[in-house]
C-alpha positions in Angstrom: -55.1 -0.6 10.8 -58.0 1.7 10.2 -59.6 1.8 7.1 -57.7 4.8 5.1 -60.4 8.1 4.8 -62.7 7.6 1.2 -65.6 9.0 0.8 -68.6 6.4 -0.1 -70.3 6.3 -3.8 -72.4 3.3 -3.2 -72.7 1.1 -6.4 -75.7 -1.2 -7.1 -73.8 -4.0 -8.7 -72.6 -6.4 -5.6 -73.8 -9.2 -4.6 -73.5 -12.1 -1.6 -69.4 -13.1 -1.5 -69.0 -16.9 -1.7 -65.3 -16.8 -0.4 -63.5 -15.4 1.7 -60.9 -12.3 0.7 -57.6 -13.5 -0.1 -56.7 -11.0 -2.7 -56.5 -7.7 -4.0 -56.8 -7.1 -7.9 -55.8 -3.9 -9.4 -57.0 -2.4 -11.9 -57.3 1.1 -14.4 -60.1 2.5 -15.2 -59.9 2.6 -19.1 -62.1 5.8 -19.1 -61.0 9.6 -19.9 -62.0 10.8 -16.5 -62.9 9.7 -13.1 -66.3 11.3 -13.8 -66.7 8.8 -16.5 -65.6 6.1 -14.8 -67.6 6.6 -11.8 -70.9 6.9 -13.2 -70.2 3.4 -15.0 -69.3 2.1 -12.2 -72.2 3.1 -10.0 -74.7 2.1 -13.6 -77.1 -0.4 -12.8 -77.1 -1.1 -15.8 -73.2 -1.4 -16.5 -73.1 -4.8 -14.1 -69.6 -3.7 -13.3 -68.3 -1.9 -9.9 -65.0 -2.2 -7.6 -64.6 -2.5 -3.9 -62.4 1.4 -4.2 -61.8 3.9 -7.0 -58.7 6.2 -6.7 -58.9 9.4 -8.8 -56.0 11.0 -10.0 -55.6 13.7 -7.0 -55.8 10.9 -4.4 -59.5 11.1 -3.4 -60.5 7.6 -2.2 -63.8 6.6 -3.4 -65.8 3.3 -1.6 -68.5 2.0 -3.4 -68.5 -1.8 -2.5 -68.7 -2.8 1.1 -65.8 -5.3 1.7 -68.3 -7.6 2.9 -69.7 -8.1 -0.3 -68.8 -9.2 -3.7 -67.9 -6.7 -6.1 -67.8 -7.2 -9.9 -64.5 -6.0 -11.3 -62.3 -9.4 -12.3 -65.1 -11.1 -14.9 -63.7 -14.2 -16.6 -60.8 -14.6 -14.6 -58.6 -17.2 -12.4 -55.7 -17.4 -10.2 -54.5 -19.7 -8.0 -57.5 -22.3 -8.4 -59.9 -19.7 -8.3 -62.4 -19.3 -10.7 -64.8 -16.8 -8.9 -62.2 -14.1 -8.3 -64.4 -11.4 -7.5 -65.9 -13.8 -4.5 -62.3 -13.9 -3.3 -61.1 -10.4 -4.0 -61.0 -6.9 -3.0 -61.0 -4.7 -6.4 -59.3 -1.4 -6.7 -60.0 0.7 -10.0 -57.2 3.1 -10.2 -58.3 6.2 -12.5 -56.4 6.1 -15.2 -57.5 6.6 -19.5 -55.7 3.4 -20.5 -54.0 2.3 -23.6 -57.3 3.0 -25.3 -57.6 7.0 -24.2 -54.1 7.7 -23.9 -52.0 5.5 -20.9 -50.1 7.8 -18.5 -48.2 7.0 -15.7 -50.2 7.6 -12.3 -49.4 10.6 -10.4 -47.3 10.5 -6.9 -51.0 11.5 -5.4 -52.7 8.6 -6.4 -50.4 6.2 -5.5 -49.8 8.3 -1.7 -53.5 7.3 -1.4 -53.6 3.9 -3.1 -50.5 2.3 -0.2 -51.9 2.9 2.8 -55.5 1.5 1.0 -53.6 -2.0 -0.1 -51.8 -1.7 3.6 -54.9 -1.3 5.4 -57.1 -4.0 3.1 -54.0 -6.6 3.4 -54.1 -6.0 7.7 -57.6 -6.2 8.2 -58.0 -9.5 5.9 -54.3 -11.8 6.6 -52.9 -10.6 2.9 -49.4 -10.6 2.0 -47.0 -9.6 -0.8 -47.9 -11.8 -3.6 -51.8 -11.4 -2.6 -51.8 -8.1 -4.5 -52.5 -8.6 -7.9 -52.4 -6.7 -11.6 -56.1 -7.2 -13.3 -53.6 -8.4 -16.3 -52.5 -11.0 -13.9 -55.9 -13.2 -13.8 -57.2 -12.7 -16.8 -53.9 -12.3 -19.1 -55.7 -13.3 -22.6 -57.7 -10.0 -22.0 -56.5 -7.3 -19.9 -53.1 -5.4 -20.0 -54.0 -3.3 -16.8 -53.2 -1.6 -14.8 -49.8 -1.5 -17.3 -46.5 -1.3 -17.4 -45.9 2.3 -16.3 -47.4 0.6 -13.0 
């Protein structure tokens, strides 16, 4: 499967990946606007980014290459992994959070976010239970992307 259409923001915060992909971690943005969200994520001097941001009318955003280690997951494990963002492909879904007023994700968003898990789990051997919540490896900190997920 192709990779789905997105048009590329390139961050400066990635580095060399030290294992291979065998997740996907979602996550919300936690910011009022995609705007917002994208200029902190594209900040060198944030120190955070994501492999794919989603805005809320479905436009696809790349900003990591795959190929390289994105940093979304920070103090985080799952399944023996303590470097998740070596190990995973991150997703920031635009979204304000329970901080800016939580909402649930419109029907355009999440038209473009399936066939960008489907094509991401093809192209690296994923299955089911390799798609993650961001509230899922690091539960003692993060709540996203929520329950109206």
């Amino acid at each position: 499967m192709a990779l789905v259409n997105c048009t590329d923001l390139p961050s400066p915060n990635h580095d060399d990946r030290q294992l291979s992909i065998s997740m996907i971690v979602l996550h919300y943005t936690g910011m009022p606007d995609c705007q917002g969200a994208l200029d902190r994520l594209t900040s060198p001097e944030a120190k955070v980014s994501c492999h794919y941001c989603i805005d809320e009318d479905g436009t696809v955003y790349r900003l990591v290459d795959e190929r390289r280690r994105a940093w979304h997951a920070g103090k985080s494990y799952w399944r023996g992994i303590r470097d998740v963002n070596s190990a995973s492909v991150g997703i920031e879904i635009v979204n304000p959070g329970h901080e800016f007023g939580y909402r649930a994700f419109p029907d355009e968003q999440i038209a473009a976010l399936i066939p960008l898990v489907a094509s991401i789990k093809e192209r690296h051997g994923l299955g089911r239970g390799d798609v993650v919540g961001h509230s899922d490896i690091a539960p003692s900190r993060k709540e996203n992307p929520g329950e109206l997920f």
